[in-house]
N, C-alpha and C positions, 0 to 999 in steps of 0.2 A: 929642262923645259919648265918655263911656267905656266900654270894653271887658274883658269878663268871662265866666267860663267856668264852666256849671252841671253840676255832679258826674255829674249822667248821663248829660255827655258819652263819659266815662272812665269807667263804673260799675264797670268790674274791676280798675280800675288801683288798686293800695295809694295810702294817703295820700300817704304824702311823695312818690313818684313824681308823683304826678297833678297835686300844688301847683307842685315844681318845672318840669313838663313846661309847663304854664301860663306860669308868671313870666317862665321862658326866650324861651319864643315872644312874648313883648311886653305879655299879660294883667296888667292892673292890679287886676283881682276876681275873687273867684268868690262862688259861691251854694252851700255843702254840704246835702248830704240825712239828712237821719233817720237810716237805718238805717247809712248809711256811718259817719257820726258818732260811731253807739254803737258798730258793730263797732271803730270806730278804739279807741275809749276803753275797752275790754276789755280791751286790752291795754296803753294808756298814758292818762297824765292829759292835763286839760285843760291844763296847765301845757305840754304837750307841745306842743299841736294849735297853742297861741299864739305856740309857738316858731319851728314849721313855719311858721305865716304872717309873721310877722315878718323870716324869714329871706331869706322867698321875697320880699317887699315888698307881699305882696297884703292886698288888703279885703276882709273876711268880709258882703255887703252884705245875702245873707239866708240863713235858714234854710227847705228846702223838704222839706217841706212838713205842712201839715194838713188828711190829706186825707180827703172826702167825708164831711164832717162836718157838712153841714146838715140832711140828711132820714135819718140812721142811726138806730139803738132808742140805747137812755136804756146801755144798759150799753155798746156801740159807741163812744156819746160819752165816757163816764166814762174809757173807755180813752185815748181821745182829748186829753183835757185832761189826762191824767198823763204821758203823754209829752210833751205841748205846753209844761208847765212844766219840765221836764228840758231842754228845748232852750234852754227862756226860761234856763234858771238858768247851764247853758253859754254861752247868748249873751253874758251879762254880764261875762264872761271873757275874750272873744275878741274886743269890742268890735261885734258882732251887735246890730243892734236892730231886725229886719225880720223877719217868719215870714209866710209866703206861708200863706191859707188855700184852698179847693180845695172845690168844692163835690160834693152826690151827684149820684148817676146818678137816672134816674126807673123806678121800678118801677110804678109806676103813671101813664102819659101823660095821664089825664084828671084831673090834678090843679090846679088853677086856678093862677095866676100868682101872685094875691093871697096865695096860703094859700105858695107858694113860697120866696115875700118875708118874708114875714113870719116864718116858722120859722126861715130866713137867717138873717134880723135879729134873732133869739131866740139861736138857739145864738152869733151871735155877740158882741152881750152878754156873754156867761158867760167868752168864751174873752178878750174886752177887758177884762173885772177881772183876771184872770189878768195877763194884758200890763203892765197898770198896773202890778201890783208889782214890775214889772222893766221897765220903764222901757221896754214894747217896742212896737212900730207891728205894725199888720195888713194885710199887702194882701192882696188879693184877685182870685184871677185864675177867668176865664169860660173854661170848654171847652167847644169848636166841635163835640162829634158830635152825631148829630141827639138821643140819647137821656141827656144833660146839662141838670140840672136847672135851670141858668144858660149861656146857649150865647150868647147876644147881649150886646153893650155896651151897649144902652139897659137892658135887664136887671139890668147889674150895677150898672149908675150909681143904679137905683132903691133897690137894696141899700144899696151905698156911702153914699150918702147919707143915707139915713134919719138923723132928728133923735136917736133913740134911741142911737145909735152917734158913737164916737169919728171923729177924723179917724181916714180912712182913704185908699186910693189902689189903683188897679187895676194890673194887671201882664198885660200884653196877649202875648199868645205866637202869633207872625206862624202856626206851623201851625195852632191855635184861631180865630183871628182869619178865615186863608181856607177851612176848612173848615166855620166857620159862615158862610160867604158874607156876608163882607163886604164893604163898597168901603171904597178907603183914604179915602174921605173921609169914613167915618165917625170918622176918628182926628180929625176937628176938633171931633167933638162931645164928646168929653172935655175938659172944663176942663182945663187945663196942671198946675194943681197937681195932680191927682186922678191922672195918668197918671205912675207911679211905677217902672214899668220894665219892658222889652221883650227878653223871650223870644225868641232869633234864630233863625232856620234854615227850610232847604226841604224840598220833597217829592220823591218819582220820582211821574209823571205815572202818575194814576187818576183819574176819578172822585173827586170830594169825600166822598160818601158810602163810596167803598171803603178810605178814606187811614185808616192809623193809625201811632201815635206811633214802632212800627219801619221805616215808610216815610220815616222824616225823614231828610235829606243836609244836606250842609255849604250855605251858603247861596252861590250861584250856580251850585248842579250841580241843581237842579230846575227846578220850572214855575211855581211863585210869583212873581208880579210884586213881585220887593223893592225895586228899583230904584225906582218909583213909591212902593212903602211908605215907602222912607228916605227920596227927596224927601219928604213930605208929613210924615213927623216934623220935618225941618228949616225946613217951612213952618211948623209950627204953635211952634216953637222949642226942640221938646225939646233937650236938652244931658244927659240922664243918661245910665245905663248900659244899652249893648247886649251882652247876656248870652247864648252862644251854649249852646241846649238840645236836644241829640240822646238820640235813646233807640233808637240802631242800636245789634243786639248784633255785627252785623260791625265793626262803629268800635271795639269795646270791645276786640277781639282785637287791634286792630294797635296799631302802635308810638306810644306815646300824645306821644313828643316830636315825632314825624311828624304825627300829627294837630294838634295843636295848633299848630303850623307852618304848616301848612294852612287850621288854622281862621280864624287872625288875617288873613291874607292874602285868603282867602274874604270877609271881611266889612272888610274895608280897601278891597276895590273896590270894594263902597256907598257908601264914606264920600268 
């Protein structure tokens, strides 16, 4: 498996810093986000950001993210698809051909599953014409809290699937994964092709239902059984990229070639 580092590891860390701090520590990818992206590009071109990666040796594998873009109002979306193509058009630049999509939250829980699905599979139509003109693939990743509109993988594979929709492939995020209470054996009911990359990282010990995305730690300073998780990716054969995804704003403060140091090392004892 290959190893990679998703921007909101380092969300305060400047560009070049964050690339280099990465490359250094032994990371062969990363995943840039939205907003970093554009802040980056305010101030320099894309011809820059290509540079930065080139320099550094790393793979730009996706763009993250588009988010909660399934059940939003009609002008939410519209916004949504304007930036989406702003990213697609950077992707084709920086050799990018993956945008992670991100589904809504539920404001209303007595919403049927059917009507779910299918709105899913509507808004995602529109954003796969878009992709098409740029040559670009869509995954799609499921969030585990109770109040996500897509929180299971039988769920998303329903999604994913559907005839109406392009290939497509899920992006599985080990905190998502066990705070929708899963077993790792559900990772064998993902067809191999369909599971397109895995979101790395633990928790500090709560309650499933009290865990959110600034409780995430480096992966083997929590309570998540990963060891069992990475067996069972390697049972089932995965071989792609394990993408380390924190959203602690105390990781953000410290010395990001320290972390990163840390991180690779953290998930090298899985491997």
């Amino acid at each position: 498996m290959k190893l990679a580092v998703n921007q909101a590891t380092l969300m305060k860390t400047p560009m070049n810093i964050f690339l280099e701090a990465i490359a250094k520590a032994g990371f062969e990818g990363v995943e840039l986000r939205r907003d970093e992206t554009f802040d980056y590009l305010r101030t320099h071109r894309v011809e820059d950001l290509n540079q930065l990666l080139r320099e550094n040796n790393l793979e730009c594998i996706t763009f993250n993210a588009i988010e909660l873009f399934s059940l939003c109002s009609e002008k939410e979306f519209q916004e949504i698809l304007n930036y989406t193509e702003k990213l697609m058009e950077i992707g084709t630049q920086i050799n990018c051909d993956i945008i992670i999509a991100v589904p809504s939250f539920l404001d209303d829980p007595t919403i049927p599953e059917s009507k779910i699905i299918s709105q899913t599979v509507e808004r995602l139509k529109v954003i796969a014409k878009i992709a098409d003109n740029y040559s670009f693939k869509l995954g799609f990743e499921l969030l585990g809290f109770p109040n996500c509109s897509v929180r299971k993988v039988d769920m998303a594979l329903k999604v994913i699937e559907s005839e109406e929709l392009p290939e497509m492939g899920l992006i599985i995020d080990t905190f998502h994964f066990f705070v929708g209470e899963h077993s790792v054996n559900e990772l064998g009911t993902i067809p191999l092709d369909k599971l397109w990359l895995i979101h790395m990282n633990d928790a500090i010990e709560k309650p499933f239902n009290e865990l959110q995305d600034t409780h995430r730690v480096l992966p083997c300073h929590g309570f998540f059984n990963l060891e069992m998780f990475v067996k069972k990716l390697k049972e089932i054969g995965y071989d792609k990229w394990l993408s380390l995804e924190l959203f602690n704003e105390k990781i953000w403060e410290e010395d990001p070639y320290k972390v990163a140091e840390d991180s690779i090392e953290s998930i090298r004892k899985l491997l």
